[in-house]
C-alpha positions in Angstrom: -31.0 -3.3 14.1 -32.7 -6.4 15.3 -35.9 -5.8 12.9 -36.5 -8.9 10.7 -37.0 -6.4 8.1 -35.1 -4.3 5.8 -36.2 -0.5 6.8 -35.1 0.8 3.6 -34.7 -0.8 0.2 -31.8 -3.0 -1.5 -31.3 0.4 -4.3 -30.9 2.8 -1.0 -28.3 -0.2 0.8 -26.6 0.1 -2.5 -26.3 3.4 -2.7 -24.9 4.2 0.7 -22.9 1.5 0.3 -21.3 2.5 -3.4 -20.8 5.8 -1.1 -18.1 4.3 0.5 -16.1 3.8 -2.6 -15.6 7.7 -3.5 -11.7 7.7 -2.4 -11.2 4.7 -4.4 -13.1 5.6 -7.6 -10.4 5.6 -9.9 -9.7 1.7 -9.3 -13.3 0.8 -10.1 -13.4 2.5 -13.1 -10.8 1.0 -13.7 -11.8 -2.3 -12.9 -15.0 -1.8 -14.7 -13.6 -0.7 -18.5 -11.5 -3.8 -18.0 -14.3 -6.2 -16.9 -16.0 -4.7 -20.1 -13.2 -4.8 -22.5 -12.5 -8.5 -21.0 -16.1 -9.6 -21.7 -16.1 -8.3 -25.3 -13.1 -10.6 -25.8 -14.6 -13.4 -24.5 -17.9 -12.5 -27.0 -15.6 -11.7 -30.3 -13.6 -14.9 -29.6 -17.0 -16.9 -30.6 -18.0 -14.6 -33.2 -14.9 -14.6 -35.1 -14.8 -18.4 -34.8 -18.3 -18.5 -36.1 -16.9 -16.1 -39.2 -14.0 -18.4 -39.6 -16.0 -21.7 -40.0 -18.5 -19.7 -42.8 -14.8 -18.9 -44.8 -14.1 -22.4 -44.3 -17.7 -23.9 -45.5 -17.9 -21.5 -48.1 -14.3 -22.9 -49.6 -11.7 -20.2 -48.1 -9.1 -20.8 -46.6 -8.4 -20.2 -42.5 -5.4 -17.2 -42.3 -3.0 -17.2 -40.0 -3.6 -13.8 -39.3 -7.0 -14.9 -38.2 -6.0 -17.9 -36.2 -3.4 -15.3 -34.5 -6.8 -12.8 -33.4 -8.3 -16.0 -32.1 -4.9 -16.6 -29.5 -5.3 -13.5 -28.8 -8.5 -13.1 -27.7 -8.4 -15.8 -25.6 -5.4 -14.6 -23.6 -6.5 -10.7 -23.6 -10.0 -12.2 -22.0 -7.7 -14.2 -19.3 -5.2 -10.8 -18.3 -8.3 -8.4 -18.5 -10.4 -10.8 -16.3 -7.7 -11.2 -13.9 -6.6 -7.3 -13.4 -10.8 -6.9 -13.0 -10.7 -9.3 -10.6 -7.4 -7.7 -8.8 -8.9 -4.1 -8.9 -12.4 -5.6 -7.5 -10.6 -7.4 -4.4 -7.8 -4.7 -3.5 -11.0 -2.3 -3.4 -13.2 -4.6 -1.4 -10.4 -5.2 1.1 -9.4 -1.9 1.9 -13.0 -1.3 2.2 -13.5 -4.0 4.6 -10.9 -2.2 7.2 -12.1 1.1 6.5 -16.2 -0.4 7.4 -14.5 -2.2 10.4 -12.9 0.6 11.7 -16.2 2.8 11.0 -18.2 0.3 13.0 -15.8 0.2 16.1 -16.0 3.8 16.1 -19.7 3.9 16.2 -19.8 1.6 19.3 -17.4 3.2 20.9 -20.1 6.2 20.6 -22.6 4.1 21.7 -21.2 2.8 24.2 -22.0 2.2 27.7 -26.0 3.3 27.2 -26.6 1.9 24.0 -24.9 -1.5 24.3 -25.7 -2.4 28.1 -27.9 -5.2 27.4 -27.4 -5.6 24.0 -27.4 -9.5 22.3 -23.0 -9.2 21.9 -23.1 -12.1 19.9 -25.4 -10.5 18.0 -23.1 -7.7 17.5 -20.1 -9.8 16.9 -22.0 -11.4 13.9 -22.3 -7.8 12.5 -18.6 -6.9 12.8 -17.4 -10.6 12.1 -20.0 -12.3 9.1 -21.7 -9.1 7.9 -18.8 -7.3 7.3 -17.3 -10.2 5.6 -20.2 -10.6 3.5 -20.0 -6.9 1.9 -16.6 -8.1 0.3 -19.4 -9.8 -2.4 -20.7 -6.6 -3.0 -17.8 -4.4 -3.5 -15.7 -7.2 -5.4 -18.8 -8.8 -7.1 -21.5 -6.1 -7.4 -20.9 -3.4 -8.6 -18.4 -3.4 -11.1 -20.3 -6.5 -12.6 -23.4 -4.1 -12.7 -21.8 -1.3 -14.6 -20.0 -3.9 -16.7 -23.4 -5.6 -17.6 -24.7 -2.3 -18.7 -21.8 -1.2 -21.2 -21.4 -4.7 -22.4 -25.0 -4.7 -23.4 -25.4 -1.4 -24.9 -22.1 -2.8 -27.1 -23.8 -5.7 -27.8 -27.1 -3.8 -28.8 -25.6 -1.6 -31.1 -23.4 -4.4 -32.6 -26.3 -6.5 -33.7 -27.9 -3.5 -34.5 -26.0 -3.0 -37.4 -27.4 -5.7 -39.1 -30.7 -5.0 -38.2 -33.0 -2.9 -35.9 -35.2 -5.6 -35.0 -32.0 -7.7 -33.4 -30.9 -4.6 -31.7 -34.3 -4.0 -30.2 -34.6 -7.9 -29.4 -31.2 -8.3 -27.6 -32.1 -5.0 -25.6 -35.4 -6.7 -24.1 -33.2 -9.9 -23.8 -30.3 -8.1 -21.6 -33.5 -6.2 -19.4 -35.0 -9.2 -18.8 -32.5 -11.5 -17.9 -30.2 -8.6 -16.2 -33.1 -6.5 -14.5 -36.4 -8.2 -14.1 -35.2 -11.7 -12.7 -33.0 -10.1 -10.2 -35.5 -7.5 -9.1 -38.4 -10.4 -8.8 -35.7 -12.9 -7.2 -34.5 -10.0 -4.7 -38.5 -9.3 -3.8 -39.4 -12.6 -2.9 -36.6 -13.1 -0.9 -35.1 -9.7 0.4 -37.1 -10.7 4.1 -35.5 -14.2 4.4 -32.3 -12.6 3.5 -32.7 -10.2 6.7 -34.3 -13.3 8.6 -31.4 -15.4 8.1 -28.8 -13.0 9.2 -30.5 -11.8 12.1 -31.3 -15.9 13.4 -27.2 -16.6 12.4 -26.7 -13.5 14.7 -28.6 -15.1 17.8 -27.2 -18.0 17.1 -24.0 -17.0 18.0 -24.9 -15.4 20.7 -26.4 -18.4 22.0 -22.8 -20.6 21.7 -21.1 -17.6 23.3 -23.4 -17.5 26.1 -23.2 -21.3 26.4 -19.6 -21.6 26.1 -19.3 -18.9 28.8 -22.1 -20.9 31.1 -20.4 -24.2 30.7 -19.4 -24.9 34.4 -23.4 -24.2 35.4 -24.4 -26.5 32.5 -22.3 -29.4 33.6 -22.8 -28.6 37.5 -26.7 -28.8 37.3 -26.9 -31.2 34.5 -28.7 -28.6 32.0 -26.1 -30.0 29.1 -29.2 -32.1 27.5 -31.4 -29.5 27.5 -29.1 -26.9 26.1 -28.2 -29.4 23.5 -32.2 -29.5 22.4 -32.3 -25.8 22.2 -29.0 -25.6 20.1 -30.2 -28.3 17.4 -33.6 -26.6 17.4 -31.9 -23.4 16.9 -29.6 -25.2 14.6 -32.5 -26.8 12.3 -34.4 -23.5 11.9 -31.2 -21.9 10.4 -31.0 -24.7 8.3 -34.7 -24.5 7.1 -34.1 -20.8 6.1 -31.2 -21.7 4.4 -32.9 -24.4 2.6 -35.4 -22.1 1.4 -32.7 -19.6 0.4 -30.9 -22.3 -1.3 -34.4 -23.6 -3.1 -34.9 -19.5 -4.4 -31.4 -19.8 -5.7 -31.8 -22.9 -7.8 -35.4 -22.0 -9.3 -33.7 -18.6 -9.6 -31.1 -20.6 -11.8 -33.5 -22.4 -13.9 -35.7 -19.6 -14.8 -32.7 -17.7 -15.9 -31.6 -20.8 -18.0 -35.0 -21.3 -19.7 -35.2 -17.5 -20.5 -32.0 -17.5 -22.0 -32.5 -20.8 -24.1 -35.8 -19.2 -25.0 -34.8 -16.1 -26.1 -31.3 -17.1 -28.1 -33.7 -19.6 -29.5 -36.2 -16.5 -30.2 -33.0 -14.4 -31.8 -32.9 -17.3 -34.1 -35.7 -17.4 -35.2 -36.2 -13.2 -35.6 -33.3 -13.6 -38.1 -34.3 -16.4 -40.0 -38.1 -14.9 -40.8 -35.9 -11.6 -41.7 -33.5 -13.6 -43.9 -36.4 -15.1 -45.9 -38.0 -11.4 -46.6 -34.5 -10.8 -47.5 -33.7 -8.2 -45.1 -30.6 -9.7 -43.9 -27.4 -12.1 -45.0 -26.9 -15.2 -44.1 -24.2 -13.8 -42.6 -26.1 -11.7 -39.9 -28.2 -14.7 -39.1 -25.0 -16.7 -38.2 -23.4 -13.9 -36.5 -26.3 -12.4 -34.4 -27.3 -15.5 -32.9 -24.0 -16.4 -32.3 -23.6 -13.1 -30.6 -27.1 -13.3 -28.7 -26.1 -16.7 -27.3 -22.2 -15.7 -26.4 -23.2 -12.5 -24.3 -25.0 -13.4 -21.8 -22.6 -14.1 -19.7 -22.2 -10.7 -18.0 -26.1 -10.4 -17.6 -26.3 -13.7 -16.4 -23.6 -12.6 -13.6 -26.0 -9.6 -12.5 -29.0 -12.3 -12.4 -27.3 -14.7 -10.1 -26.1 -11.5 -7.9 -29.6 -11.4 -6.3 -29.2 -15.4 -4.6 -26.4 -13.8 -2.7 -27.4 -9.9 -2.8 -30.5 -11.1 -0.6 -27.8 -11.6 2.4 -25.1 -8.8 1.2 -28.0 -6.4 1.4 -29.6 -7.2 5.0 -25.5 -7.6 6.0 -25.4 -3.9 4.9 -28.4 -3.0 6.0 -27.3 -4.0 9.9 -24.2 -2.7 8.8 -25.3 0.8 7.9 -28.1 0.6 11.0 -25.0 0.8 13.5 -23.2 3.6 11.5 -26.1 5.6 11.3 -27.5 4.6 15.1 -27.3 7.6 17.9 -25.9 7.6 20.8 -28.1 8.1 24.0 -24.8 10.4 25.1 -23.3 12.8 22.6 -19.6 13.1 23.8 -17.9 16.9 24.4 -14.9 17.1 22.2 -12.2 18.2 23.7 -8.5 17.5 24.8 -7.7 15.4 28.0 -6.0 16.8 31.1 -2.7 17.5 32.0 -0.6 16.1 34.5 0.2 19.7 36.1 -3.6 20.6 35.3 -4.4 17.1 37.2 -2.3 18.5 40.3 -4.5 21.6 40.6 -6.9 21.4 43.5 -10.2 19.5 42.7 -13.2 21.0 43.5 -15.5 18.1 44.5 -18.7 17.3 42.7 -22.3 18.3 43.3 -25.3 16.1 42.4 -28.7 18.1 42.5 -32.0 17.3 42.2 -31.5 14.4 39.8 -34.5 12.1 38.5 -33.0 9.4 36.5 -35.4 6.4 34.8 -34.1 2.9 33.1 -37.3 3.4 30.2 -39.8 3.4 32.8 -38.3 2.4 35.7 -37.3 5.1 37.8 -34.0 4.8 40.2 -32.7 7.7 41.2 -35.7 10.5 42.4 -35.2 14.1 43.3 -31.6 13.2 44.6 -29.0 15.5 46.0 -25.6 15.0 47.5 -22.5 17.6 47.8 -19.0 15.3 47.0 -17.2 17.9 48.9 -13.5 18.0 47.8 -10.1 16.0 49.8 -13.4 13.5 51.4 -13.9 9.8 51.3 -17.7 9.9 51.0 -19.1 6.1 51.4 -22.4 5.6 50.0 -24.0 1.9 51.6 -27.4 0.5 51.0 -29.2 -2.9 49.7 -28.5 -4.1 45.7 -31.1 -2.4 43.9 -30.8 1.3 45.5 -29.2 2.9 42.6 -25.5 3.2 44.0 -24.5 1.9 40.9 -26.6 4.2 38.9 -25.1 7.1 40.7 -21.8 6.3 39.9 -22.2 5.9 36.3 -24.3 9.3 36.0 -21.0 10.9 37.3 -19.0 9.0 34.9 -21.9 10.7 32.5 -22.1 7.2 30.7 -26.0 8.5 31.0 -27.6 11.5 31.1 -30.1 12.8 33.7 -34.1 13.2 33.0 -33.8 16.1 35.4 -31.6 17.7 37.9 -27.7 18.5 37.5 -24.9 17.6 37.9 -21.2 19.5 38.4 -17.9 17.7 38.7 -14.8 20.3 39.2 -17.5 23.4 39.5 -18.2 22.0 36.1 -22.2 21.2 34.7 -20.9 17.9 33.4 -22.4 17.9 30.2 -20.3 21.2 29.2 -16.8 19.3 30.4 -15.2 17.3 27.5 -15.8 13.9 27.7 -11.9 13.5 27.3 -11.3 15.9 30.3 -14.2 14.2 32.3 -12.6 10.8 31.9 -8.9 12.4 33.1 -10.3 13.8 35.8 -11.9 10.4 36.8 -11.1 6.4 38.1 -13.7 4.1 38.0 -14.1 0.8 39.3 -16.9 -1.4 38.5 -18.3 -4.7 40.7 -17.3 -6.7 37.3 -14.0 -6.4 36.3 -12.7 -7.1 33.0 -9.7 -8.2 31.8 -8.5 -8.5 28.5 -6.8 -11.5 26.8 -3.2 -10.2 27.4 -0.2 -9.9 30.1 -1.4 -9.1 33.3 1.1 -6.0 33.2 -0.5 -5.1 29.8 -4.2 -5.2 31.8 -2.8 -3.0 34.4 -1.2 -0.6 32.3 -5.0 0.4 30.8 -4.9 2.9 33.2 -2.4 5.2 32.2 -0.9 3.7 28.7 2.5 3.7 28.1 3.3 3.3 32.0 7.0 2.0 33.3 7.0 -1.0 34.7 8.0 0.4 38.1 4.7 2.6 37.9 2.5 -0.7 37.6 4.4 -2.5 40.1 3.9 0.7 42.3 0.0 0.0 41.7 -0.1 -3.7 41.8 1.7 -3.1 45.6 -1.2 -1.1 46.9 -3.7 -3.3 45.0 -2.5 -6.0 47.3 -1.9 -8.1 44.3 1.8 -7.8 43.9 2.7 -10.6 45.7 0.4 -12.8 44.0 1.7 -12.3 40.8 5.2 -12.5 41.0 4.1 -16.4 42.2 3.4 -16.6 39.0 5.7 -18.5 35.8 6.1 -15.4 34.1 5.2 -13.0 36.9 3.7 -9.7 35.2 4.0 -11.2 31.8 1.4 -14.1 32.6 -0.9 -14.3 30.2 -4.6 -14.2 31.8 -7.4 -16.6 30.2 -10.2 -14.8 27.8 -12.4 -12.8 29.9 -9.8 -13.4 32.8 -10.7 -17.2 33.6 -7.4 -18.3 34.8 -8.2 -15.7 38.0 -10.4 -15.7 40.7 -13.1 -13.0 41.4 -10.4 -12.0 44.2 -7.7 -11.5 41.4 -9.3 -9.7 39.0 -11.0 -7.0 41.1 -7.8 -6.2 43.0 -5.9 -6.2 39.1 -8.9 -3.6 38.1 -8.0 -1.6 41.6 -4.4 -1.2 40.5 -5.6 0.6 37.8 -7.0 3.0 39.5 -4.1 3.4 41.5 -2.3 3.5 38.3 -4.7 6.2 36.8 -3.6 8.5 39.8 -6.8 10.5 39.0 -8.2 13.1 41.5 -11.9 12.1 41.4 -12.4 7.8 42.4 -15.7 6.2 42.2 -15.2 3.0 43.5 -18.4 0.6 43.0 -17.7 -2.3 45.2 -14.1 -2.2 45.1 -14.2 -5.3 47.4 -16.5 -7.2 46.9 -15.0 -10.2 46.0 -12.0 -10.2 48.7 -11.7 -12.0 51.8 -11.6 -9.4 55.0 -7.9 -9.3 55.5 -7.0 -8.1 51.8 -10.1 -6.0 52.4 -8.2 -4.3 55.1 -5.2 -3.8 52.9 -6.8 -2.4 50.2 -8.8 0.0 51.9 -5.3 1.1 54.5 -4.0 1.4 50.6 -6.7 3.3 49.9 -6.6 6.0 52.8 -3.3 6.5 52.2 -2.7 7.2 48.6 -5.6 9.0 48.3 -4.9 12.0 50.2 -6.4 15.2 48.4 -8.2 12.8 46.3 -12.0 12.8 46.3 -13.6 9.6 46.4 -16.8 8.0 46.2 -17.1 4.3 48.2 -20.2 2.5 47.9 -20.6 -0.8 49.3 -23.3 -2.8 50.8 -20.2 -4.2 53.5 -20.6 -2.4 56.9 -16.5 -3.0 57.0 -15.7 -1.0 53.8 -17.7 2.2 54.9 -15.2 2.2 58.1 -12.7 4.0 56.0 -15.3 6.6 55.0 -15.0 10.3 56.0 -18.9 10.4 56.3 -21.6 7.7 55.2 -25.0 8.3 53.5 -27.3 5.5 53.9 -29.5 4.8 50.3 -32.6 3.5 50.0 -35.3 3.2 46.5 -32.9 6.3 45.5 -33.1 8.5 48.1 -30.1 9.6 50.3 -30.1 9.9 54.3 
């Protein structure tokens, strides 16, 4: 996905994209016999105009039945072009919701293995810009395409009629103009297409990453030299889209000079013809006349390649994240039940597990029994693979070798829906979304009462804390939670747990970030609503393994 090349080419991009469009297939046909009817207008309007001026220079007399066909094909091009136009966008529109919600989806399969580490603003250029950019294909690519094609054919069998030489001439016209330009355009710059979308991508993920690091910029005076890296990032966009925009304009011109040349060529073919005597004066007039009026829809599939260069490496990272496999293949599968929930837990098992980041191994040959109704506290330095433990139960990764069982269960035969029921988890970073603070809370078990959430925020230790608040638990928190301290936020991600009321807790520095006296509170919380419950504590803190039923010490992955 963050190859500076296309891995397959613009006709397969197309293809899988056109795909898309089967539900709505009626709409572009649609669209496309009115794009075609409304060029023809557009190209009769010009040839009967040329007809009426030879009536007039040969001495007869303009009809107003003629003059009327002339209105009219004026305003039929203007309702035909619009109603193209309408059928093209409502298409690409409902597209564009249906792609976005087919992306989300696939990271949401992805996701946690797959993205942990990924460039996000990288990935928010995909589901923001990319996206975005398809709408040029599906409201200006393919319809003009199909439209180009039955417009020429028309046209080649129009002037054919007059002679088989300006039938044959017009068709290499239309191919040359409508297929080899955009096919040698789109090879030279298919690769800067891809570059630029993929150096717009990092981009952004460089101004997220700056806005987010602005208090460490300012504290340690790094503003100037941030600044250099974002113009120099900044001026190498704009070089590649200089060079984009210098392919575009020669593009232009050699489309210009071949048409020129070769309506100057259709001119000239009927001329020699009408010497020999082969043709009318009439067909001289009227072919060139049509040679030089239709153009126009070929000349709209020519200047599709200055933009299909980005629309196809947009679709190409597009289709890359649709088509991307997930390191974790979820168990379908319904959820739990609340009376299932109350059934007694049977504890988890963890045996013999080797676990590896790529090369780096962190968990070897490990075993521990997470016997049921047990506060188990796990301690050891950052680095030992507490962490890693708890998200192999969560199964957000699978295990090289070994098993393991949650509920009696090997966990990669429980449904991923059940799994997560069954489970709490707290992580050492909290994060909150750009909502109420009751909202944030309420993640845990949507559509919760208010009472339930205050009930959670209460043994969080948080409840008095927010009801200091202007709008108590209707405060809005800051994007990414900025308007609260580490303190705050970890005790707001604790009282979802509590919320979640699940029978399984694995609780990854729960408290971290709190002084020792809400410590005290949390974990006296802690002890007492989690009765029955099995629950996993790791900590580095001494003080938070005192609440533990027994400790394991960890060390390089290894349990004592």
């Amino acid at each position: 996905m963050s190859s500076t090349k296309k891995r397959r080419s613009g006709i397969q991009i197309m293809g899988q994209l056109i795909g898309l469009v089967k539900s709505m297939l009626h709409i572009m046909l649609a669209a496309i016999l009115l794009g075609t009817v409304g060029y023809l207008c557009a190209i009769f309007l010009t040839i009967t105009a040329s007809k009426a001026v030879m009536k007039v220079a040969g001495g007869g007399a303009l009809s107003g039945r003629l003059f009327f066909g002339l209105i009219m094909l004026a305003v039929m091009r203007g309702i035909f072009h619009y109603a193209e136009q309408y059928c093209n966008h409502f298409i690409a529109f409902k597209l564009l919701a249906v792609i976005r919600h087919k992306v989300f989806a696939a990271l949401r399969r992805l996701c946690p293995a797959k993205l942990e580490g990924r460039d996000k603003g990288n990935l928010i250029s995909i589901i923001t810009t990319d996206i975005e950019l398809l709408e040029v294909f599906y409201a200006h690519t393919i319809s003009p395409i199909a439209i180009a094609v039955l417009t020429s054919v028309f046209m080649v069998c129009f002037m054919g009629r007059y002679h088989w030489c300006a039938g044959v001439f017009a068709l290499i016209a239309y191919f040359f103009v409508g297929v080899v330009i955009p096919l040698w355009n789109g090879k030279r710059s298919g690769d800067k297409g891809m570059e630029y979308r993929n150096a717009f991508g990092e981009l952004n993920s460089f101004v997220l990453e700056s806005v987010r690091g602005l208090d460490e910029t300012i504290q340690y005076g790094y503003g100037e030299k941030r600044n250099q890296q974002m113009e120099e990032r900044s001026v190498s966009l704009g070089r590649m889209q200089k060079e984009l925009s210098r392919m575009e304009g020669s593009q232009r011109a050699v489309t210009n000079l071949v048409i020129l040349l070769f309506s100057f060529g259709m001119l000239f073919l009927m001329l020699s013809l009408y010497e020999r005597g082969a043709v009318s004066f009439e067909a001289v007039v009227i072919c060139t006349v049509a040679q030089m009026g239709s153009f126009g829809p070929v000349v709209a599939l020519s200047s599709l390649s200055n933009n299909l260069n980005q629309t196809l490496a947009s679709g190409e990272r597009v289709l890359s994240i649709l088509e991307e496999t997930p390191m974790v293949e979820e168990v379908p599968g319904d959820g739990v039940t609340g009376k299932e929930r109350a059934e007694a837990f049977r504890g988890a098992k963890v045996s013999h597990v080797t676990f590896a980041y790529e090369n780096e191994v962190i968990l070897k040959d490990y075993s521990i029994d997470l016997k049921p109704g047990k506060v188990i506290g796990i301690h050891g330095a950052s680095g030992s693979g507490k962490s890693t433990l708890l998200k192999l139960l969560m199964r957000f990764w699978d295990v090289n070798r070994g098993e393991i069982q949650v509920d009696g269960q090997p966990i990669k035969r429980i449904p991923t829906g059940k799994l997560r029921d069954m489970e709490s988890y707290v992580t050492q970073e909290t994060h909150l979304f750009h909502d109420s603070i009751a909202n944030n809370i309420a993640i845990g078990k949507p559509g919760a009462s208010r009472e339930e959430i205050i009930e959670a925020a209460k043994k969080a230790s948080i409840h008095d804390f927010i009801q200091t608040l202007p709008d108590g638990y209707d405060t809005k928190v800051g994007e990414l939670g900025d308007t609260l301290s580490g303190g705050e936020k970890q005790r707001i991600g604790i009282a979802r747990v509590f919320l979640h009321d699940a029978p399984f807790l694995l609780l990854d520095e729960p408290t971290s970030n709190l002084d020792s006296l809400n410590e005290g509170i949390i974990l006296k919380s802690l002890r007492e609503s989690c009765d029955k419950k099995t629950v996993v504590l790791v900590s580095h803190r001494q003080s938070t393994m005192q609440v533990a039923d027994e400790v394991y010490e960890m060390e390089n992955g290894r349990i004592s």
